[in-house]
C-alpha positions as CSV (number, residue, x, y, z in Angstrom):
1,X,105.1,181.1,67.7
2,X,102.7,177.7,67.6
3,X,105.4,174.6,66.7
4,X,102.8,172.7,64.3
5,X,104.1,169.7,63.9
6,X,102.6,166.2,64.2
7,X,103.6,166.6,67.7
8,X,101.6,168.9,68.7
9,X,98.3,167.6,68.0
10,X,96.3,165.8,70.3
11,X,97.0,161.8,70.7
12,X,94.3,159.4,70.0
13,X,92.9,158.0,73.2
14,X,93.2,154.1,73.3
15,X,90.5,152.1,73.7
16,X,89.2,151.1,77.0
17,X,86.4,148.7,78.3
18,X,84.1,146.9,76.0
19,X,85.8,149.2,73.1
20,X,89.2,146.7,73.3
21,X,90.1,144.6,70.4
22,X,87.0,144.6,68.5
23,X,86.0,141.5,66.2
24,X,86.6,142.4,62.7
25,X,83.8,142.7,60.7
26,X,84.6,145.5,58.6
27,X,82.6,148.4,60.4
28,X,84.1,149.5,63.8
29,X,80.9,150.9,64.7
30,X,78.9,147.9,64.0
31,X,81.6,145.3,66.0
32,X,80.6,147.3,69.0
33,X,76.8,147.8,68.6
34,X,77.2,143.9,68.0
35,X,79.0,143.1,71.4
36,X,76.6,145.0,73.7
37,X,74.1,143.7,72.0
38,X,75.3,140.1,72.8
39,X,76.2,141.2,76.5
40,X,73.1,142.7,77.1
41,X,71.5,139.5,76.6
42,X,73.3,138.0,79.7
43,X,71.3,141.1,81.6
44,X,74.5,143.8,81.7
45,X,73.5,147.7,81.6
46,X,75.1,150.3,80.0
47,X,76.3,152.0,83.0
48,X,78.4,148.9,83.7
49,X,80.0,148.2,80.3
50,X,81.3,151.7,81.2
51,X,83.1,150.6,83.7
52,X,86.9,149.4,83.7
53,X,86.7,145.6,82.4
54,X,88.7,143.2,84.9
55,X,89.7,139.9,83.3
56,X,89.3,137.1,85.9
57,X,91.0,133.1,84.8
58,X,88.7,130.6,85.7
59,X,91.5,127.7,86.2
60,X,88.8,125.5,88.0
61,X,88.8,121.7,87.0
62,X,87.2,118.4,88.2
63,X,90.8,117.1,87.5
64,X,92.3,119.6,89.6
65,X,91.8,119.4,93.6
66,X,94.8,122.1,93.4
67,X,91.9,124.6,92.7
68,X,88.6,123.3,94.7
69,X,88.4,127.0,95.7
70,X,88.1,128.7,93.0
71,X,84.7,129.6,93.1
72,X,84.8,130.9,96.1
73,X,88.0,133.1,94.7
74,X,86.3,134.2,92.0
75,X,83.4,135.7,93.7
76,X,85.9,137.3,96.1
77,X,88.0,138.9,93.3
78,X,84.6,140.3,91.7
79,X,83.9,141.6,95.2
80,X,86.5,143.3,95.4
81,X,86.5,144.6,91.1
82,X,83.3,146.3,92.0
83,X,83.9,147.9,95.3
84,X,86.6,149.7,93.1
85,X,84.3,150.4,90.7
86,X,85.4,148.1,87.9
87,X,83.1,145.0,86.2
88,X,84.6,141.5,86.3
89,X,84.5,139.1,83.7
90,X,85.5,135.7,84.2
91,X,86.7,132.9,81.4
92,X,88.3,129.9,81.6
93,X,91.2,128.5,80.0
94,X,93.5,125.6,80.7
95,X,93.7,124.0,83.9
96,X,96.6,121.5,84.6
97,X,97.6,119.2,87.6
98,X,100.6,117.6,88.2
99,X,99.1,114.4,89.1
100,X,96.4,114.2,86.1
101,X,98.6,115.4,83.3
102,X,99.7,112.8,81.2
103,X,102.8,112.4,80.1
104,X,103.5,115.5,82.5
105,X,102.2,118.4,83.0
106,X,105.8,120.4,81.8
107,X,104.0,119.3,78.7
108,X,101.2,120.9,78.4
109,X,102.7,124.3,80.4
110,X,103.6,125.6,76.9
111,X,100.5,125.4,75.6
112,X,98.4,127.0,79.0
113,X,100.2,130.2,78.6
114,X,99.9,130.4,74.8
115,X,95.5,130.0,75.8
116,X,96.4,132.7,78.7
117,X,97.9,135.1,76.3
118,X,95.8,134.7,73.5
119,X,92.5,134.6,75.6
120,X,93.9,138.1,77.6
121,X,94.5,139.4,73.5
122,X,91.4,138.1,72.6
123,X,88.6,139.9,75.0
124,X,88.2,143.0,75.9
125,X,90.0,143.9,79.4
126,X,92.1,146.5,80.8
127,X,93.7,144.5,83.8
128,X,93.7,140.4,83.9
129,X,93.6,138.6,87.7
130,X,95.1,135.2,87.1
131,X,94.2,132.8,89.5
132,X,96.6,129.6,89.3
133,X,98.2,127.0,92.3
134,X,99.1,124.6,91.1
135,X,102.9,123.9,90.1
136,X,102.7,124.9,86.1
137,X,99.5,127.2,86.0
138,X,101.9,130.1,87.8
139,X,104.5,129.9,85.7
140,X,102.2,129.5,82.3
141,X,100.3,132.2,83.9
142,X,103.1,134.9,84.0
143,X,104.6,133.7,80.9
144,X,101.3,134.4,79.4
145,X,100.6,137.1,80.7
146,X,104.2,139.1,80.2
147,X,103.9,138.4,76.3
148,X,100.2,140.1,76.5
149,X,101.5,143.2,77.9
150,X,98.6,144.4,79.8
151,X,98.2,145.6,83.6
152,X,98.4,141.8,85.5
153,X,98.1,140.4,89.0
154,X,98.5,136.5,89.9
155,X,96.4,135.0,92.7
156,X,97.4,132.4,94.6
157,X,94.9,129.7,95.3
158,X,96.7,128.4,98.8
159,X,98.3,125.9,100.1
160,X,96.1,122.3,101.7
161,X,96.1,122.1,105.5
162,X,97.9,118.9,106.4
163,X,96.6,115.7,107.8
164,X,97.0,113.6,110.8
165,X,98.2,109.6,110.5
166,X,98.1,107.9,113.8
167,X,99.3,111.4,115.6
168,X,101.7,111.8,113.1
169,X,101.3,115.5,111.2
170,X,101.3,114.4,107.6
171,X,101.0,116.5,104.3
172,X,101.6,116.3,100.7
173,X,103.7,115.7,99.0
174,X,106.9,115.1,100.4
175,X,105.2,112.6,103.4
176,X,103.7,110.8,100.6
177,X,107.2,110.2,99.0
178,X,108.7,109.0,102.3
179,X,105.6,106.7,102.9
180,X,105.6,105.3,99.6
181,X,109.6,104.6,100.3
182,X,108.9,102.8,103.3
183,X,106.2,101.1,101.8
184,X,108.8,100.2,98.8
185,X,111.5,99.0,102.0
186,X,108.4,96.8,103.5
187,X,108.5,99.0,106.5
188,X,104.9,99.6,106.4
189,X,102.4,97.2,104.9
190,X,99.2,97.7,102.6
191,X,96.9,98.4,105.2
192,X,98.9,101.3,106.6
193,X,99.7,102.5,103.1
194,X,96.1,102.9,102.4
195,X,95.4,104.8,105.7
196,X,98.0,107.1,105.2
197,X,96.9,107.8,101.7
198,X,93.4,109.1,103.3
199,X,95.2,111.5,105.1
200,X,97.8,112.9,103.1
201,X,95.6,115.6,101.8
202,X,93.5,116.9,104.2
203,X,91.7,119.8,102.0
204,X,91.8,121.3,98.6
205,X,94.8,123.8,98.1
206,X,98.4,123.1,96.6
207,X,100.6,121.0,98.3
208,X,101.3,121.6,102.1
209,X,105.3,122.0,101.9
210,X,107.9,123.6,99.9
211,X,107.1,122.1,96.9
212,X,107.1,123.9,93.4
213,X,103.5,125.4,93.7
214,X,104.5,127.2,97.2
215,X,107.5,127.9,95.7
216,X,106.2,129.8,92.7
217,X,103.8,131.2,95.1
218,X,106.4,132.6,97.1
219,X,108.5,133.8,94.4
220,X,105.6,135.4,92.8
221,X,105.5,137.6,96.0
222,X,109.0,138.3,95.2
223,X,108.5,139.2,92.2
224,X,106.1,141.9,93.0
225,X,103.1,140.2,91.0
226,X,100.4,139.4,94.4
227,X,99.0,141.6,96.7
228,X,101.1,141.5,100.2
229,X,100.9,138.8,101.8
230,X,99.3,136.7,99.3
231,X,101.6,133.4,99.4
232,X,100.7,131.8,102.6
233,X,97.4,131.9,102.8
234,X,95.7,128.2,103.1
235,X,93.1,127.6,100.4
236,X,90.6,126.7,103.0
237,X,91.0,130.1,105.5
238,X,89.6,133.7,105.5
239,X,92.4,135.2,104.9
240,X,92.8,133.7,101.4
241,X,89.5,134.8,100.8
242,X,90.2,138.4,101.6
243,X,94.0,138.4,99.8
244,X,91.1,137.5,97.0
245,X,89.0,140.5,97.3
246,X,92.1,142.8,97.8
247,X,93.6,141.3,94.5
248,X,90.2,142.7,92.8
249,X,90.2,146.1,94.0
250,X,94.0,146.6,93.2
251,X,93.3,144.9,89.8
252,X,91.4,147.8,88.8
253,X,93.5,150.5,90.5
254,X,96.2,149.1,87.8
255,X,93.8,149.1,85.0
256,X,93.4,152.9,85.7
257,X,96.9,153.6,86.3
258,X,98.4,151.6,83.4
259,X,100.7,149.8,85.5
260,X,101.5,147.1,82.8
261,X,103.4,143.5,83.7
262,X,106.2,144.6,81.8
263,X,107.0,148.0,84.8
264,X,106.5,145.3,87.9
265,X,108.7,142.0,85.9
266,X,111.8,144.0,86.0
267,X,115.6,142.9,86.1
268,X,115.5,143.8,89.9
269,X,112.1,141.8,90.4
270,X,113.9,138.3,89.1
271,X,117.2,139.3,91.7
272,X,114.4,139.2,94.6
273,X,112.9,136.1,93.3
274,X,116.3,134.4,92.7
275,X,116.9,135.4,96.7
276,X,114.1,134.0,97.8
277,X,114.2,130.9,95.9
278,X,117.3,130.2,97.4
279,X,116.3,131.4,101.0
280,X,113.3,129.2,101.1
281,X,114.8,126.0,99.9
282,X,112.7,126.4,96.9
283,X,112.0,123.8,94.3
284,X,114.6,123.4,91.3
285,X,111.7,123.5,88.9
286,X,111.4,127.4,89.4
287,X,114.8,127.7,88.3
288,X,113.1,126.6,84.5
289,X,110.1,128.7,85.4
290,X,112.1,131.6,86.2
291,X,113.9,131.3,82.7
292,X,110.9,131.0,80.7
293,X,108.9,133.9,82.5
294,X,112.3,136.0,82.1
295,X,112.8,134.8,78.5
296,X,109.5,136.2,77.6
297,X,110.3,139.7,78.1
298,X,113.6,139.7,76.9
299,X,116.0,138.8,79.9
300,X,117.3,135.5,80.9
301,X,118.9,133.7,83.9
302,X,122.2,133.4,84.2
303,X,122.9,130.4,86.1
304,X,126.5,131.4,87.4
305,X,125.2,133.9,89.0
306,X,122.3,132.2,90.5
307,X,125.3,130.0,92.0
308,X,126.8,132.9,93.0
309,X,124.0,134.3,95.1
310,X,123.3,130.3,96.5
311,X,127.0,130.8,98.4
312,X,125.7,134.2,100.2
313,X,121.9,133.4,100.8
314,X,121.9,130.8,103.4
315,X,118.3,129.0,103.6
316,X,116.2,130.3,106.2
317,X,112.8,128.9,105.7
318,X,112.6,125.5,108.6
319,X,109.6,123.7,105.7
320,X,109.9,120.5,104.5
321,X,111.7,118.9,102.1
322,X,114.7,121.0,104.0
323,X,113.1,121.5,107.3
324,X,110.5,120.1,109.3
325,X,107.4,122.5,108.9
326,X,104.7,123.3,106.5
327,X,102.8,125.9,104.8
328,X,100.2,126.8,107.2
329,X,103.1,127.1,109.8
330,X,104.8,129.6,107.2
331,X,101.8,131.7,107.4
332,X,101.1,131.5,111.0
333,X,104.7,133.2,111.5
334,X,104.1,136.3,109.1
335,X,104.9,134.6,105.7
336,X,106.6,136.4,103.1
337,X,107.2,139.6,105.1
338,X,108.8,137.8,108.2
339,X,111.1,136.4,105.6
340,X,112.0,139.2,103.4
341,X,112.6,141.4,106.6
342,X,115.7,138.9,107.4
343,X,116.7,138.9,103.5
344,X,116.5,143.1,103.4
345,X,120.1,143.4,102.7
346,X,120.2,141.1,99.8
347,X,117.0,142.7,98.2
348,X,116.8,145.1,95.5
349,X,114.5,147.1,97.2
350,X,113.4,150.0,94.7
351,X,111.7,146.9,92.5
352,X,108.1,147.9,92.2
353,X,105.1,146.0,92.8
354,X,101.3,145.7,91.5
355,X,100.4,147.3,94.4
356,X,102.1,150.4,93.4
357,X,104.7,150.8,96.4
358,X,107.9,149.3,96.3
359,X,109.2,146.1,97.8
360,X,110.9,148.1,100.2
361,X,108.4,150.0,101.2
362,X,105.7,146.5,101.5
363,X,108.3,145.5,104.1
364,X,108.5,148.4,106.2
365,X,104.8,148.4,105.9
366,X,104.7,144.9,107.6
367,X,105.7,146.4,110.9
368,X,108.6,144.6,112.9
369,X,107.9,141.5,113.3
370,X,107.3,139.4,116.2
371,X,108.6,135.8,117.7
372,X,108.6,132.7,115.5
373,X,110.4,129.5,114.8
374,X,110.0,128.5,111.6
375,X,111.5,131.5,109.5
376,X,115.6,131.5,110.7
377,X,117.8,134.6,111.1
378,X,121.0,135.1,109.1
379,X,122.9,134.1,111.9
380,X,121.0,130.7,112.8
381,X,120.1,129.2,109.3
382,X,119.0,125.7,108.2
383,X,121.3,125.3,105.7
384,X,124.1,127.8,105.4
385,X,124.1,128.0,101.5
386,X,121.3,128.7,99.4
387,X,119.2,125.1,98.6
388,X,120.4,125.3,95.0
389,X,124.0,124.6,93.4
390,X,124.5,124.7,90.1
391,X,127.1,122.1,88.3
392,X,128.8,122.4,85.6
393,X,131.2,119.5,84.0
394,X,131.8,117.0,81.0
395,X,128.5,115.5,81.8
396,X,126.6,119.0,82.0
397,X,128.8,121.2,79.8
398,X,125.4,123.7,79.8
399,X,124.6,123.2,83.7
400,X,123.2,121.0,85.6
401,X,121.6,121.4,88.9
402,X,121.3,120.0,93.0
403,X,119.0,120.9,95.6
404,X,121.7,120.5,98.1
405,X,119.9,121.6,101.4
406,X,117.9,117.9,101.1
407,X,120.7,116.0,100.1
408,X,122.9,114.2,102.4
409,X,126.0,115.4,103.3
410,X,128.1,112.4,103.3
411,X,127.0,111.8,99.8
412,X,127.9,115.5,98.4
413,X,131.3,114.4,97.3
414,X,131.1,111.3,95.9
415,X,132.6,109.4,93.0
416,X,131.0,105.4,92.6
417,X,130.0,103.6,89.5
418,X,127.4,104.2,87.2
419,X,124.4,102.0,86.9
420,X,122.6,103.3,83.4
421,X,118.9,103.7,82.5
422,X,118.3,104.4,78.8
423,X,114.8,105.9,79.4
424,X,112.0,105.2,81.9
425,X,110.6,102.1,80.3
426,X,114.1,100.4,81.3
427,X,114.0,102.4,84.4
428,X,110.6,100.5,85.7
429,X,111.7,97.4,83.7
430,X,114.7,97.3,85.8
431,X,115.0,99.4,89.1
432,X,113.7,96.3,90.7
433,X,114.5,93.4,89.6
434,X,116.7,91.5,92.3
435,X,119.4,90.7,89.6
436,X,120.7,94.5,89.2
437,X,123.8,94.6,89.2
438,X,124.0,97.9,91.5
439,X,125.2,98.6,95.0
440,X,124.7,101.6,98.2
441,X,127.5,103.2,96.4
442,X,126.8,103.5,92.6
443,X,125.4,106.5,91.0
444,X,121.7,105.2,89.3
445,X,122.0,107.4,85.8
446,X,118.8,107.8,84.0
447,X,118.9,108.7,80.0
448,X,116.2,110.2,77.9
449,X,113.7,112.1,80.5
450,X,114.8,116.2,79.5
451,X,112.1,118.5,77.3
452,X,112.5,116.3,74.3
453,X,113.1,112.8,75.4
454,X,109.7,112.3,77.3
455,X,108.6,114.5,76.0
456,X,108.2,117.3,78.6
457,X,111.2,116.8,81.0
458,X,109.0,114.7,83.6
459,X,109.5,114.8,87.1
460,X,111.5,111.2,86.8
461,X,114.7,112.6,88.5
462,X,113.5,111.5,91.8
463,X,114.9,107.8,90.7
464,X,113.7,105.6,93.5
465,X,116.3,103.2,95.5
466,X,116.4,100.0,94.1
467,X,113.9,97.5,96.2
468,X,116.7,95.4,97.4
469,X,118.9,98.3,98.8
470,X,115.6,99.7,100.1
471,X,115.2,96.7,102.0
472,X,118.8,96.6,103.1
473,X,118.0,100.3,104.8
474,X,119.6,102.7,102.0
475,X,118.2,105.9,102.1
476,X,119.3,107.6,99.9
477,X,121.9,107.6,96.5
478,X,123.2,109.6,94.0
479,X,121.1,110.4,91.0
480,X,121.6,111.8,87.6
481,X,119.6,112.7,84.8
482,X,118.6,115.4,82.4
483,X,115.1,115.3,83.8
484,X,113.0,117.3,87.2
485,X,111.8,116.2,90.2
486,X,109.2,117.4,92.5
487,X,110.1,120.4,94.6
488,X,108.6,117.9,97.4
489,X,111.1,115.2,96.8
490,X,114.5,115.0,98.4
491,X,118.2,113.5,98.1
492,X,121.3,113.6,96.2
493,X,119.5,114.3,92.7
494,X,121.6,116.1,90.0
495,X,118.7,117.2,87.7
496,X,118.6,119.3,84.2
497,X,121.9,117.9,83.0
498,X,122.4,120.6,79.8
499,X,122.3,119.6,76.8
500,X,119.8,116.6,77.2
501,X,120.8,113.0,76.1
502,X,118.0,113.0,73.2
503,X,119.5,115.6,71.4
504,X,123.1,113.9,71.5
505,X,124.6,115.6,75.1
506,X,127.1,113.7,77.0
507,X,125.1,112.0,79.0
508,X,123.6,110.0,76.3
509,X,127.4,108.6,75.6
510,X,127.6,107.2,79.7
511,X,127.5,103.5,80.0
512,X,127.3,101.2,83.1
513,X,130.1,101.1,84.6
514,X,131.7,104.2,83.6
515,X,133.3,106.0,87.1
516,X,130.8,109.1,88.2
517,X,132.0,112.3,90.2
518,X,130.0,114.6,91.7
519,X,131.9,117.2,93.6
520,X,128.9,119.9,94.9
521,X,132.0,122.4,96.8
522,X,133.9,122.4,93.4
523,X,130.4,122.4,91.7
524,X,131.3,119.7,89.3
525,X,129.7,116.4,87.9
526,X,131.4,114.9,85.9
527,X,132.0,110.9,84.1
528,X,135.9,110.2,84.1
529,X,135.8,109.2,80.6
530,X,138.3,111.0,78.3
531,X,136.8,113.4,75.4
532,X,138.3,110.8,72.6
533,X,136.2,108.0,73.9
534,X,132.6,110.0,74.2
535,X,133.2,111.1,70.3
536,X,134.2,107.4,69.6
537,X,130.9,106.2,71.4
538,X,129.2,109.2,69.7
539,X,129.9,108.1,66.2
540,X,128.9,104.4,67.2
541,X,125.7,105.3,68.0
542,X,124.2,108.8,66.5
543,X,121.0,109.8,68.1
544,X,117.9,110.3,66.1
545,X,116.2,113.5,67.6
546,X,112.4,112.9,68.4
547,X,109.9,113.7,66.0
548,X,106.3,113.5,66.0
549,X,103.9,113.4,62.4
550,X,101.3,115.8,63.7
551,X,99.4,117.8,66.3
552,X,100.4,119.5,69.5
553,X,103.4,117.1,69.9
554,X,104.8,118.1,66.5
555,X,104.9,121.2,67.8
556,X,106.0,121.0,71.2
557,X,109.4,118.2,70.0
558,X,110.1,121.1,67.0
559,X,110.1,124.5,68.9
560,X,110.8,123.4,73.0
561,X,114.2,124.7,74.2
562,X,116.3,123.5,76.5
563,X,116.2,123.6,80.7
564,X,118.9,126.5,80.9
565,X,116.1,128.9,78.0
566,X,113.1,127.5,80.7
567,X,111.9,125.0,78.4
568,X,109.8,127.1,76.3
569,X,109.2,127.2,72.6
570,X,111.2,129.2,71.1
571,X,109.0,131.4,69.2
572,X,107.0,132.5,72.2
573,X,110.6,133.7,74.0
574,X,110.6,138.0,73.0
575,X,112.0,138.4,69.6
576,X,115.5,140.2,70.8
577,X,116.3,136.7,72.5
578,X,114.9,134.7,68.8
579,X,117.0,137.1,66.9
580,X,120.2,136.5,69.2
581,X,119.8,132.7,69.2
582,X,120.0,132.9,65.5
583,X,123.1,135.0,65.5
584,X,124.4,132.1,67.9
């Protein structure tokens, strides 16, 4: 006997190809006769509108050196869409740079991943390539992408090769920090400044060392989002080239298969990428990153954790900030699959990955191995803990954080008195003028610089040394606030204090000369003030939340969330997480 109910008749077949998301005009058939005709004018036949449709982001800019490659990517990724038999399409969208972003590009992140995902909705494609490098077109990228839904793969645009300065190896951007401090100390003078500053970036690509664009790059690896092998790559080589083409070809493979974001950006997929964030010595931007791309699909970070897994993943990666080598060096000794061999046992390896295969099985595809110094075995690592601690205290009652494998060890319990910035205008006022009132052993506090204050949680952490304790020889202090620093920068930096001084957390209540303790082996940072007197000074002195009358910045100060939700806006996080923050 035939069961005739609804189940058993046949399902509609979704559209595919240039059939995707039709423009409403009231007549289905006419939307489509319309958008051939249109293509057909750019000289397309009918026999390749037939074919799978593979999206390709165009994230090339005059204002972003990051991406100089990317023609030459795209044509590579097209390559390798029609040797699979698929037709590319490329678009742009938003490209950002960290160093042409004004007031930072954590700003405008937001809003590059709302054009992703609405561009990807928008246009008919089965599988999207994005192409991003630098440090927030990753992360805006995924986030984009994960709220689209469809089959994704993220490109990597590769890291610069570094430079030479009077035989010195040099690179960006971490060199550039520690020439601009000795510049700051009068080490160095103007003429050597300047000559180092022609070499500090030797070629287009991302920066050279660990910084937060190899670090997503790495971590998208780990997350099973690139082809193997597609974080080390220099922008400049042949092998990024043909990590481009591959990228193509699997980009349709996933189109055919279905294999949508939401199978590869798992639960297991953010355990490998929390592994190797630590492993690496990764930037403590990706910690926001991480949140948002997670928050996106329904899943968050739980920092407790991440601490957890920082006292049994030791850092094995020798790259500056916390070693002494760069990217190009990473990729000379295997990359990615020279490290994830030594992290196997702390892997979830069953996590799949755009290519199809498992992580585990990516690995054991790598072969063994072979002799190398920059990637460390368990038993001989740089740092013994993972490079990020997480803090907790009456300072940071929701987190704060410390990239502790490029602090310095003498200052990682330390209690000294604070020396208080209200914002970054009195930081550049002030920091140095040769009547501060501050000394090696203070703690330099800086107010005002987390998603709302700036706005956009600017990389300000990095709070330079005073220019008369420069001069003196100090190296390095203890720094507080509830703002990010470059994944290229290094020294005793508590960053992300939670919640952020502009919307009334403790640290906006700190004054100078308040007593400062930051203990990183109990995990705690903390002002030895008593509870009574912050809710005295918090009644004396109410904050007034930012606000903006119109425009994108209306929108950003209204919506943005804090570090610990990644900084998004709150109504691009999945609905199960909008509907439990409202319950909360």
């Amino acid at each position: 006997m035939t069961n005739k109910s609804d189940n058993s008749k046949p399902s509609k077949k979704a559209p595919t190809g240039m059939q995707r998301g039709l423009t409403s005009y009231g007549d289905q058939g006419f939307s489509l006769f319309l958008r051939k005709a249109f293509i057909k004018g750019a000289g397309y036949t009918d026999q390749a509108l037939d074919r799978p449709v593979i999206g390709i982001i165009n994230t090339g800019s005059a204002y972003n050196p990051c991406h100089g490659n990317m023609p030459q990517l795209i044509e590579a990724v097209k390559r390798g869409v029609m040797l699979a038999g698929g037709l590319p399409m490329d678009f742009p969208t938003i490209s950002i740079h960290e160093s042409f972003s004004s007031p930072t590009s954590m700003y405008l992140r937001n809003l590059m991943s709302m054009d992703t995902e609405e561009m990807i909705r928008a246009q008919p494609m089965d599988a999207v390539v994005l192409i991003g490098g630098c440090d927030k077109t990753v992360p805006a990228q995924l986030m984009g992408a994960a709220s689209a839904g469809l089959p994704a793969i993220q490109l990597i645009t590769g890291s610069m090769l570094t430079g030479s300065h009077r035989s010195e190896r040099v690179g960006a951007c971490t060199d550039c920090r520690r020439y601009w401090a000795k510049y700051r100390a009068s080490e160095i003078d103007e003429e050597e400044v300047a000559d180092v500053n022609n070499q500090l970036v030797a070629s287009v690509g991302t920066c050279s060392v660990m910084g937060t664009a190899s670090t997503m790059a790495c971590l998208s690896e780990a997350l099973g989002m690139t082809v193997a092998g597609g974080a080390s790559p220099p922008a400049v080589t042949a092998d990024r080239i043909r990590i481009a083409e591959q990228t193509g070809q699997r980009a349709v493979q996933m189109a055919i298969d279905g294999l949508t974001i939401d199978k590869v950006l798992t639960e297991d997929a953010f355990h490998n990428a929390m592994r190797v964030l630590l492993a690496i010595g990764g930037s403590t931007n990706a910690i926001v990153h991480l949140a948002a791309i997670a928050g996106r699909l329904g899943m968050t970070i739980d920092l407790a954790r991440l601490d957890q897994m920082g006292r049994e993943t030791p850092v094995l990666l020798d790259l500056k900030p916390s070693g002494q080598h760069y990217m190009e060096d990473f990729h000379a000794a295997g990359g990615m699959a020279t490290l994830l061999r030594q992290l196997k046992p702390l892997l979830k390896l069953d996590a799949l990955t755009v290519t199809g295969r498992t992580l585990g099985q990516e690995i054991e595809a790598a072969g063994p191995g072979f002799a190398q110094d920059v990637v460390r075995t368990v038993a001989n690592p740089i740092y013994p803990q993972g490079g990020i601690a997480v803090l907790q205290g009456n300072l940071a009652p929701g987190g704060a954080i410390i990239k502790q494998s490029a602090a310095d060890p003498r200052l990682m319990e330390h209690e000294g008195r604070a020396v208080v910035f209200e914002g970054i205008e009195d930081l550049v006022t002030r920091i140095d003028d040769e009547a501060l009132d501050v000394t090696a052993d203070d703690v330099l506090v800086l107010k005002n610089i987390g998603p709302l204050g700036a706005p956009g949680m600017p990389e300000a952490g990095y709070i330079p040394i005073p220019r008369k304790l420069a001069r003196a020889g100090v190296k390095d202090m203890v720094r507080i606030s509830d703002g990010r620093m470059s994944g290229t920068a290094f020294g005793t930096i508590v960053l992300h204090v939670t919640p952020e001084s502009a919307i009334g957390g403790p640290l906006a209540y700190i004054r100078s000369g308040d007593r400062v303790r930051l203990s990183v082996s109990r995990r705690e940072i903390s002002v030895l003030v008593s509870q009574e007197e912050l809710a005295r000074r918090a009644q004396e002195q109410p904050i007034v939340r930012p606000s903006a009358e119109r425009g994108y910045r209306k929108l950003f100060l209204e919506n943005v969330t804090q570090a610990d939700q990644g900084v998004d806006f709150e109504f691009l996080r999945s609905a199960s997480l909008q509907r439990a923050n409202k319950r909360s």
